[in-house]
C-alpha positions as CSV (number, residue, x, y, z in Angstrom):
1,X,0.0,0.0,0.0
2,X,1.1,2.8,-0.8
3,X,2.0,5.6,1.9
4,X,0.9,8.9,3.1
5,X,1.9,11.7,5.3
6,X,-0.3,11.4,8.4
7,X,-0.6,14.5,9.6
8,X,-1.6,16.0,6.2
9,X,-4.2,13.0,6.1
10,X,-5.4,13.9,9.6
11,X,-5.8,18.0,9.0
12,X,-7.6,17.3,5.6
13,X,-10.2,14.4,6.7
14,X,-10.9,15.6,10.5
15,X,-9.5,19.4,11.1
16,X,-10.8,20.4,7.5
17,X,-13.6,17.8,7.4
18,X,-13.2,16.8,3.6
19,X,-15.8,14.2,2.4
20,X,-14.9,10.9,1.1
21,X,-15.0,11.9,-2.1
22,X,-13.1,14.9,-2.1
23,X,-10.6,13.1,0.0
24,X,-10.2,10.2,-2.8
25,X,-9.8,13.0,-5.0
26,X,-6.9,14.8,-3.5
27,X,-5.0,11.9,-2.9
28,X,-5.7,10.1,-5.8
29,X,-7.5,7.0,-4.5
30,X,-9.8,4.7,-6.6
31,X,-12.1,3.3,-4.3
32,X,-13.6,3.6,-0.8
33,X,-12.9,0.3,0.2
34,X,-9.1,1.6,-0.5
35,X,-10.0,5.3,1.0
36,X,-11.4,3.5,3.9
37,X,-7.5,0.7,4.8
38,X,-5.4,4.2,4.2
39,X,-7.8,5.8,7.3
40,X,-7.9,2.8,9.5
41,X,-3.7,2.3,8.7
42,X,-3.2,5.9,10.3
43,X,-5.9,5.0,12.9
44,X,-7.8,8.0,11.7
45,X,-11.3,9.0,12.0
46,X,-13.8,11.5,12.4
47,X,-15.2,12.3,15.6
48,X,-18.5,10.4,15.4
49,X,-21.4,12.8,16.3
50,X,-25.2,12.8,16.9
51,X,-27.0,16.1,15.7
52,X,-29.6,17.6,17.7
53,X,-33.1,17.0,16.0
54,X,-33.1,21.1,15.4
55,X,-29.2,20.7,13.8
56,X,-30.3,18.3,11.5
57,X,-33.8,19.9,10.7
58,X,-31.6,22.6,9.8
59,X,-29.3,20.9,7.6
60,X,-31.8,18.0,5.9
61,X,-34.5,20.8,5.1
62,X,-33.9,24.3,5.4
63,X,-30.3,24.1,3.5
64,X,-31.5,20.6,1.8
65,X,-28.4,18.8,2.0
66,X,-28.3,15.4,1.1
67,X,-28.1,11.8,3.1
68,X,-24.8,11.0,2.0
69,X,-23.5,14.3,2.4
70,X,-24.8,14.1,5.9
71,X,-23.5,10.8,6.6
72,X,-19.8,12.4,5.5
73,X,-20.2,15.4,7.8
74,X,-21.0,13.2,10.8
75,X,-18.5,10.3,9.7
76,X,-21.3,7.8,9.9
77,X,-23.6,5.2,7.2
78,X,-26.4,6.6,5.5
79,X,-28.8,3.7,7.5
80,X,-27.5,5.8,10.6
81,X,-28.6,9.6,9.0
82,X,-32.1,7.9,8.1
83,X,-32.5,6.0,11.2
84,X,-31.8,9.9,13.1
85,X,-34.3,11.5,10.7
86,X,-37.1,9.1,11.8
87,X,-36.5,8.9,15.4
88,X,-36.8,13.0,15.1
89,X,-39.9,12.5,12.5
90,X,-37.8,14.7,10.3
91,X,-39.2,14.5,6.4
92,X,-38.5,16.2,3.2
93,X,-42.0,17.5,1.5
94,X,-42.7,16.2,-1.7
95,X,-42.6,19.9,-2.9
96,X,-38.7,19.8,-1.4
97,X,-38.2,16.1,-3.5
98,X,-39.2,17.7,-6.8
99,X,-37.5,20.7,-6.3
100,X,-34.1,18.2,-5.7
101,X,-35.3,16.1,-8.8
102,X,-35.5,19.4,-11.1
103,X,-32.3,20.7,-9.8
104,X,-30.4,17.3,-10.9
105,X,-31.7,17.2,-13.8
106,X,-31.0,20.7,-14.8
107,X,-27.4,20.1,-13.1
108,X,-27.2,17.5,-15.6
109,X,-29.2,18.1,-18.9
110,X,-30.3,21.4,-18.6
111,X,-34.1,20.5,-18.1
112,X,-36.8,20.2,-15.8
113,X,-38.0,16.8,-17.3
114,X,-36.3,13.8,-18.8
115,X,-38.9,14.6,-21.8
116,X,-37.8,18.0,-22.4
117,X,-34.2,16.6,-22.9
118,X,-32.7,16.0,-26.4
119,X,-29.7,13.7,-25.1
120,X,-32.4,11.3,-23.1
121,X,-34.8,11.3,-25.7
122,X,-32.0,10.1,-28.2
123,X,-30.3,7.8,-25.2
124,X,-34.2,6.0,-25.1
125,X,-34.3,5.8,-29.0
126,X,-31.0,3.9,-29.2
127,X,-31.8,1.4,-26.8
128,X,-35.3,1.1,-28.2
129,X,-33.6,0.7,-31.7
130,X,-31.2,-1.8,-29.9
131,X,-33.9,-3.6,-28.5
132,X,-36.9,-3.6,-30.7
133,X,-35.5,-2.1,-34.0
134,X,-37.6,0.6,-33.7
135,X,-37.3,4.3,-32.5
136,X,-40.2,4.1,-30.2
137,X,-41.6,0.6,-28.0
138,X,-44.8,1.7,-29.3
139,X,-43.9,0.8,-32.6
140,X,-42.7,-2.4,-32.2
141,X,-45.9,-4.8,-33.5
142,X,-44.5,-7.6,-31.3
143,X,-45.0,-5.2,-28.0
144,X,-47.8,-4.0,-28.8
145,X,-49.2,-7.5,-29.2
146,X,-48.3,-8.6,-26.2
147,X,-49.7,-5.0,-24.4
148,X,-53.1,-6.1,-26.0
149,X,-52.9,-9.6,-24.7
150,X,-51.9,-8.3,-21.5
151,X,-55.2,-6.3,-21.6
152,X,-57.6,-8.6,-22.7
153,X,-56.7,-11.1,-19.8
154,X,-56.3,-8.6,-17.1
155,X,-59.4,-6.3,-17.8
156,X,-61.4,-8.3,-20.5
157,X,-61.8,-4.9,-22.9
158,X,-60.2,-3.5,-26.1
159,X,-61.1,-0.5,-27.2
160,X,-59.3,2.5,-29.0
161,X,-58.5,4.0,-25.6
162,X,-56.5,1.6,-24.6
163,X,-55.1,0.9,-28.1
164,X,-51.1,1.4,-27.0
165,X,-49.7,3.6,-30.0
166,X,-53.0,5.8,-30.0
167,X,-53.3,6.5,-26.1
168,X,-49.5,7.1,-25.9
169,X,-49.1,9.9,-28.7
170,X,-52.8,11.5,-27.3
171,X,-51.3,11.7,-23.8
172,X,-47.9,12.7,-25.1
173,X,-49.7,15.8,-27.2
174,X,-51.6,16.7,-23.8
175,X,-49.0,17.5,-22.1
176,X,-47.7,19.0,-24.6
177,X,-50.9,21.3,-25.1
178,X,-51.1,21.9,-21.3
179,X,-47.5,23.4,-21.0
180,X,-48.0,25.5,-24.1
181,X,-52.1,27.0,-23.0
182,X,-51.3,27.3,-19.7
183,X,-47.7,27.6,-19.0
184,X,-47.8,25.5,-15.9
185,X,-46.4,21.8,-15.8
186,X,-49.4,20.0,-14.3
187,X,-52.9,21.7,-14.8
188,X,-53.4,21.3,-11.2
189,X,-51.2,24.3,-10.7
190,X,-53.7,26.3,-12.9
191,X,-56.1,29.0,-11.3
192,X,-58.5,27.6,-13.4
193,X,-58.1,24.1,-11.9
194,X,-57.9,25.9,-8.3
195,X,-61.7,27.7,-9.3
196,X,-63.0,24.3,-9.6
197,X,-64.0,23.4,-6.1
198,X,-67.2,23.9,-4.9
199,X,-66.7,27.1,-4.1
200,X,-65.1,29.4,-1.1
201,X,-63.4,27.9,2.3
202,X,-66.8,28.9,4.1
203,X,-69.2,26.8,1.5
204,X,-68.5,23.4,2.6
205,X,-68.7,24.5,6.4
206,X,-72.6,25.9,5.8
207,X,-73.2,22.9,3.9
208,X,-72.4,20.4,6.7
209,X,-74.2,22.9,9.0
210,X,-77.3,22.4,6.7
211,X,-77.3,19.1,7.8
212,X,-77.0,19.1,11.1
213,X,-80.9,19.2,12.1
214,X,-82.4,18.3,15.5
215,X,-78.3,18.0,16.4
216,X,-77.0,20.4,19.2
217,X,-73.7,21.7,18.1
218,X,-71.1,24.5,18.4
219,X,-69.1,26.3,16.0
220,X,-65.4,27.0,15.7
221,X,-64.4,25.2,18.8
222,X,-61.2,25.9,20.1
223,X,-58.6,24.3,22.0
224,X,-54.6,25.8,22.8
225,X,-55.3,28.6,20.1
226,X,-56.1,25.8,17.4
227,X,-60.1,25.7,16.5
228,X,-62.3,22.9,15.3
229,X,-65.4,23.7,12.7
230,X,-68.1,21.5,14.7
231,X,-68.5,20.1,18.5
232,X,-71.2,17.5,19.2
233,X,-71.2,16.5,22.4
234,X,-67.7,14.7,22.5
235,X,-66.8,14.6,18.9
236,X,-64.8,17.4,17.2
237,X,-65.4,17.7,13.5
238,X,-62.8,19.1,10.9
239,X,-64.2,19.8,7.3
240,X,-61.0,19.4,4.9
241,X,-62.0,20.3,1.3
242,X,-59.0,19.4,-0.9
243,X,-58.9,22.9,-2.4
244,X,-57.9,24.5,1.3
245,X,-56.3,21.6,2.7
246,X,-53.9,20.3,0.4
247,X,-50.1,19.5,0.0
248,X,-49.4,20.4,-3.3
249,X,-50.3,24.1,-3.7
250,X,-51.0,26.9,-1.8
251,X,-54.7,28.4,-2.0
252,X,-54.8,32.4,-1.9
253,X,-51.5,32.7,-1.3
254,X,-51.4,30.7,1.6
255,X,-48.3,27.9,2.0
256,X,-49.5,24.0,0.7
257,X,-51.1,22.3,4.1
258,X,-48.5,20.0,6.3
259,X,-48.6,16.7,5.6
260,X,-48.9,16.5,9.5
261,X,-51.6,18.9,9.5
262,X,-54.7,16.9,10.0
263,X,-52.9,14.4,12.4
264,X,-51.8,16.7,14.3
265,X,-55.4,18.6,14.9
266,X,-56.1,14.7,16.3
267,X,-53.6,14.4,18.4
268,X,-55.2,17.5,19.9
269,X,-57.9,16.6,20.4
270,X,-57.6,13.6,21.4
271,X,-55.3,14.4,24.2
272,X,-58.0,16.7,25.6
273,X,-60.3,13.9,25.9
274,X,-62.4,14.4,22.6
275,X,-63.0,12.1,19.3
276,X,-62.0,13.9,16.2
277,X,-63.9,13.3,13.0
278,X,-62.1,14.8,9.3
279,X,-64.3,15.2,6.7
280,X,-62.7,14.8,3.2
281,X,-64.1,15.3,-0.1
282,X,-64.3,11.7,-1.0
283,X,-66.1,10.6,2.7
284,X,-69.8,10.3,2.8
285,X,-71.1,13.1,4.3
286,X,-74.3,11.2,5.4
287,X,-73.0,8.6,7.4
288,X,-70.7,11.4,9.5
289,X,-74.3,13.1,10.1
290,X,-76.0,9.6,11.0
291,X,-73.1,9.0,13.5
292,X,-73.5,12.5,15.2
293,X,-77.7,11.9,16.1
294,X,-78.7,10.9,19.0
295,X,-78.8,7.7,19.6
296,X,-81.0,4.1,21.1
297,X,-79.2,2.8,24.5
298,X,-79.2,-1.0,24.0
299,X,-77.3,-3.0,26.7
300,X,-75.4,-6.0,24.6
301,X,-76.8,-8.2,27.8
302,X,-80.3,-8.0,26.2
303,X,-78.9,-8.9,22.7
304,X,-78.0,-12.3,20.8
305,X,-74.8,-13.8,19.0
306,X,-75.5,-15.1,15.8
307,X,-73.2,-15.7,12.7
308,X,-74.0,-13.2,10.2
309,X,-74.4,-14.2,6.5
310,X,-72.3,-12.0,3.4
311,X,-75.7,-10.2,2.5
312,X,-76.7,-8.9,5.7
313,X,-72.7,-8.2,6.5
314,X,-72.5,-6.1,3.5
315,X,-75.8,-4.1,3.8
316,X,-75.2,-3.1,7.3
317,X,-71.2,-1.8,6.3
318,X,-72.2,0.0,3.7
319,X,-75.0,1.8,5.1
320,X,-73.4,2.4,8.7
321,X,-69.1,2.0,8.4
322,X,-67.3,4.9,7.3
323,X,-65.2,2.7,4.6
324,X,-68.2,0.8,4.2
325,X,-67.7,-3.4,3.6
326,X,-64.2,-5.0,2.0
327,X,-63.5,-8.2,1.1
328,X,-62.2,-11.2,3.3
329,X,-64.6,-11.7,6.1
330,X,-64.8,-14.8,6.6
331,X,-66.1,-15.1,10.2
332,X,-69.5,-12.3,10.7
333,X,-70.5,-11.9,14.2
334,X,-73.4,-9.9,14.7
335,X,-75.4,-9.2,17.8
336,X,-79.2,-9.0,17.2
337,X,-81.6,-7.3,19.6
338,X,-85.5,-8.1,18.9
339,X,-84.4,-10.3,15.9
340,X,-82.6,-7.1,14.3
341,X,-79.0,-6.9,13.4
342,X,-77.2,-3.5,15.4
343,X,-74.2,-4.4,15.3
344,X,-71.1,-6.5,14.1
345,X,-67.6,-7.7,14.5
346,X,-66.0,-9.3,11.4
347,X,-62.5,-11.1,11.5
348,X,-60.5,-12.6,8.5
349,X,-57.0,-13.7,7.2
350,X,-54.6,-10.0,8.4
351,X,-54.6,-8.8,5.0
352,X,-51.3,-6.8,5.2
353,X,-49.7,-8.3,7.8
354,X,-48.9,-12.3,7.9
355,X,-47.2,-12.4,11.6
356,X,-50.9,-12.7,12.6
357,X,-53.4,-15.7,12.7
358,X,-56.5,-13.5,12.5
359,X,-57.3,-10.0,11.4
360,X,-59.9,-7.8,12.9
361,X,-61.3,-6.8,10.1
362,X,-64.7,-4.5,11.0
363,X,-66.6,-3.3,14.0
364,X,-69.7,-1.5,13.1
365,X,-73.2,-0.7,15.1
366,X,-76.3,0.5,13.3
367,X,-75.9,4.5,13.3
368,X,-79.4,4.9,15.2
369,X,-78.0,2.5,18.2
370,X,-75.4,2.6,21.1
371,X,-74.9,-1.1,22.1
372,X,-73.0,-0.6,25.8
373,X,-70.7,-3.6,26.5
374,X,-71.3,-5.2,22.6
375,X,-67.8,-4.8,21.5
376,X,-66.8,-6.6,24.9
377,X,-69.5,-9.5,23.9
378,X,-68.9,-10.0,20.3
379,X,-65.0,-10.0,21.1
380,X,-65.6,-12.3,24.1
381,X,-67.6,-14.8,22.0
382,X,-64.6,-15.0,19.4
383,X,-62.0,-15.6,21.2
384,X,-63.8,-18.4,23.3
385,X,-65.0,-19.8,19.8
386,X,-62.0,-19.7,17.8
387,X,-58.7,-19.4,20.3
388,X,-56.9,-17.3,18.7
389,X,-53.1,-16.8,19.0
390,X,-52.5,-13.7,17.7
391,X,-54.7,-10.5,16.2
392,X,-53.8,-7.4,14.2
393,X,-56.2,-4.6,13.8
394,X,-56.2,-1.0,12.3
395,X,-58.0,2.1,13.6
396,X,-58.5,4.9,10.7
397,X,-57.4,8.1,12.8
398,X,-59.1,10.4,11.0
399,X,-62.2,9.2,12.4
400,X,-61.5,7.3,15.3
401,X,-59.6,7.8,18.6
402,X,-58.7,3.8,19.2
403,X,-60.3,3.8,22.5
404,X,-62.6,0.3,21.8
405,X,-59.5,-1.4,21.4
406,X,-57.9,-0.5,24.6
407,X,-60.8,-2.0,26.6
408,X,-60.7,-5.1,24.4
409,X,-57.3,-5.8,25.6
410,X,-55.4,-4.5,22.9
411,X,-51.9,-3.3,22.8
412,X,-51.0,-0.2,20.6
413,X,-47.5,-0.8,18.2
414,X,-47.2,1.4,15.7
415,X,-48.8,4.7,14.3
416,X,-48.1,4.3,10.7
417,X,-47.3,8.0,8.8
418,X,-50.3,9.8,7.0
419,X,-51.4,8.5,4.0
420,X,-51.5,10.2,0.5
421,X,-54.3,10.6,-1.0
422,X,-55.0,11.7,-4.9
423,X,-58.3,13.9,-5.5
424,X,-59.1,15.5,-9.0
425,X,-60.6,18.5,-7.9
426,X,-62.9,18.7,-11.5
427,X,-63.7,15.2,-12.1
428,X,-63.8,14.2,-7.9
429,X,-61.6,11.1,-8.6
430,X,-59.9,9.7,-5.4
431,X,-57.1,7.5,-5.1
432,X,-55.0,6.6,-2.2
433,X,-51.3,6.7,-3.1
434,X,-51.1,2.6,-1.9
435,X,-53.8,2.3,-4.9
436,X,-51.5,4.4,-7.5
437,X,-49.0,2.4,-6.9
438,X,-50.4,-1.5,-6.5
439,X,-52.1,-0.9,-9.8
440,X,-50.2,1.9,-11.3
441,X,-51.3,5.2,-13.3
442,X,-52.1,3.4,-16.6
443,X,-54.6,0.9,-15.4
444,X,-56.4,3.6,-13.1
445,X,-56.5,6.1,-15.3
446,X,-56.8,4.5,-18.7
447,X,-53.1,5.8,-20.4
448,X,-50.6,4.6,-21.2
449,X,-47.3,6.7,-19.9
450,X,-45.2,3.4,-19.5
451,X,-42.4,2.8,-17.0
452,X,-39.7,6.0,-16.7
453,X,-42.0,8.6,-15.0
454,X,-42.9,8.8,-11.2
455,X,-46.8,8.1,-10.2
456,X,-46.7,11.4,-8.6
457,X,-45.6,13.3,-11.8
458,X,-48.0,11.7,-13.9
459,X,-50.9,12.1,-10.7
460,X,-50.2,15.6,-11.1
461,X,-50.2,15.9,-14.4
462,X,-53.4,14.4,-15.0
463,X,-55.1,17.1,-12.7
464,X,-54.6,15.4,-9.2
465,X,-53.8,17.1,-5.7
466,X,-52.2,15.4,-2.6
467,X,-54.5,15.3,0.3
468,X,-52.9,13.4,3.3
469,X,-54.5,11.7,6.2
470,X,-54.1,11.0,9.5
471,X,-52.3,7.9,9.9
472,X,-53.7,4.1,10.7
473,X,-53.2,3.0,14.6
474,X,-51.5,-0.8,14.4
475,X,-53.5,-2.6,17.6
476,X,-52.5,-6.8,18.0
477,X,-54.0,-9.0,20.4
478,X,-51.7,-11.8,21.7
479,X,-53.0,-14.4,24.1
480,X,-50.7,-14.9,27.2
């Protein structure tokens, strides 16, 4: 190996705190793994350091330096910057990633998008050419023969929508027409596109007031300076139209909404003893006003067990449950006062989740009825019926504080991050992001963009805005 001057090597790596990289460039080294015997030869190293979270919300977002440039100033792996950044709950907005994607590319090509570049658009001919022996895939007979097949078996149609050559030039031209009418990259960045809610902040507030007949409520509640629309009794109620209360642009002037926004105004609430209930465009406004009216006290003493059949399951969800009914319920109890169904417990295969033997899939009671002690029954009934090891459940905190499952005996693991959501503002499509991308852009939207471009590029292109939620609560069940 060959050798160095140790003090120069020591001044320039920890007194003058030159990266890897500029170190393997000074001293004319070829790899890290080389970089990396020179150091440990001179038994030389960087102090290793653990930033404050405000030090590295400093670094990470307001100067936007990168992982690996992180993981050189503090001498330590990337895995260890990452695993900092989450302990602190430290994120980059997706505003912050595009703006770093742009940047790069212009760095690199001179462009915004990989489309608008000459040297890409030639580097994809050649390999198509190389390939196919043609300029673009969608010329190649033999892939678009196999596109149509693909088709056919997955969705059983063919028409000229989804004809591969036709739906890829009419979406290319479409962007193309959007950039050039209304000089913005995605239409949802149009004030024309921004017009097309509803109408003002205030609207959707009177119109959820409308409803709210023979219900005792107050307006603008407020707790630590922070205020909620509607209080009903002990529910808090948040109306969150997507034109006000999204993440990808700002509405008169305003800044795009936190991600964290809406959990956070749980999290409020709930710590001051209350039941929060958000109200998105794509909820059903009628079921939040059925679950606010008064309510029939039934004791679940005075009610039945029965298995419930798939009809009856189903008709109850999607009259009564928020998300309505889903698909693997395979065990249905329901608990039947005077012969009628009020309410149910459904449990299935864990769906996301296969370190569990059962899923708790639904618990819903008939809008018009409080069942006291009926979770306890129907949940007592399964585990004496089935002897369960193990089971997972998931509480939608945007509508629910996760109290049921504490006095069911269940244990609280993890509060997943807020979830995505994609709403079209003109044509009230709604997508959650797990949905884009399980099924991808093409199939939901009928195009045909291909592979190359993000889901979130081609969401926002296509008119969409990013709504998030407020997390899912993780509850399991594990028998001692």
């Amino acid at each position: 190996m060959k050798e160095y001057n140790r003090e120069e090597l020591y001044n320039d790596y920890v007194v003058n705190n030159l990266n890897r990289e500029e170190m393997m460039k000074k001293y004319n080294i070829n790899s890290l793994t080389t970089l990396k015997r020179v150091l440990s030869k001179y038994n030389i190293q960087k102090p290793k350091i653990n930033p404050s979270k405000e030090e590295l919300y400093n670094l990470y977002i307001e100067q936007n330096i990168s992982l690996s440039d992180l993981a050189n100033k503090y001498n330590v792996s990337e895995s260890k910057i990452k695993t900092l950044l989450t302990s602190y709950d430290i994120k980059k907005s997706s505003d912050l990633y595009t703006k770093n994607r742009e940047k790069t590319m212009i760095e690199r090509y001179g462009v915004k998008a990989p489309i608008q570049s000459d040297e890409i658009k030639e580097k994809m001919k050649q390999t198509n050419l190389k390939r196919y022996g043609v300029e673009n895939v969608f010329q190649s007979e033999d892939v678009k023969e196999k596109i149509k097949e693909t088709i056919n078996k997955k969705y059983g149609v063919n028409n000229i929508m989804q004809n591969n050559e036709f739906s890829h030039k009419q979406n290319e031209a479409a962007s193309k027409t959007i950039l050039e009418k209304y000089g913005v990259e995605y239409f949802c960045l149009h004030p024309d596109c921004q017009k097309a809610s509803s109408g003002s902040n205030s609207k959707p507030n009177k119109e959820f007031e409308a409803m709210l007949k023979n219900i005792e409520y107050e307006r603008e509640f407020v707790i630590d300076n922070r205020s909620f629309d509607f209080k009903v009794e002990n529910t808090l109620i948040e109306i969150d139209p997507s034109i006000t209360h999204n993440s990808t642009f700002g509405y008169k002037g305003k800044d795009p909404m936190d991600k964290n926004y809406h959990l956070e105004k749980s999290r409020l609430a709930i710590n001051n003893g209350y039941r929060c209930i958000h109200v998105f465009d794509w909820d059903d406004v009628n079921k939040v006003i059925n679950a606010l009216k008064p309510k029939i006290k039934v004791y679940a003493r005075k009610c039945e067990i029965r298995e419930v059949n798939k009809f009856d399951t189903d008709l109850l969800l999607n009259t009564n449950h928020f998300q309505g009914t889903c698909t693997g319920q395979t065990i249905r109890l329901g608990l039947y006062y005077n012969d009628n169904l009020i309410q149910i417990m459904t449990f299935g295969k864990p769906r996301y989740n296969n370190n569990y033997e059962y899923e708790l899939v639904r618990l819903c009671t008939v809008s018009s009825y409080y069942v006291v002690g009926g979770a306890e029954k129907l949940f007592k009934y399964f585990i004496k019926t089935y002897n369960p090891k193990s089971i997972v459940s998931y509480c939608d905190y945007a509508k629910f504080s996760g109290n049921v499952y504490s006095r069911l005996g269940f244990k609280l693991v993890k509060h997943n991050s807020p979830t995505k959501h994609w709403y079209n503002l003109k044509t009230k499509k709604h997508f959650t992001e797990t949905i884009v991308n399980l099924q991808g852009v093409d199939h939901l939207l009928k195009t045909n963009y291909g592979k190359g471009t993000s889901n979130d590029e081609l969401m926002l292109k296509n008119g969409f805005i990013e709504v998030y939620d407020c997390g899912q609560l993780r509850y399991e069940y594990k028998l001692q």
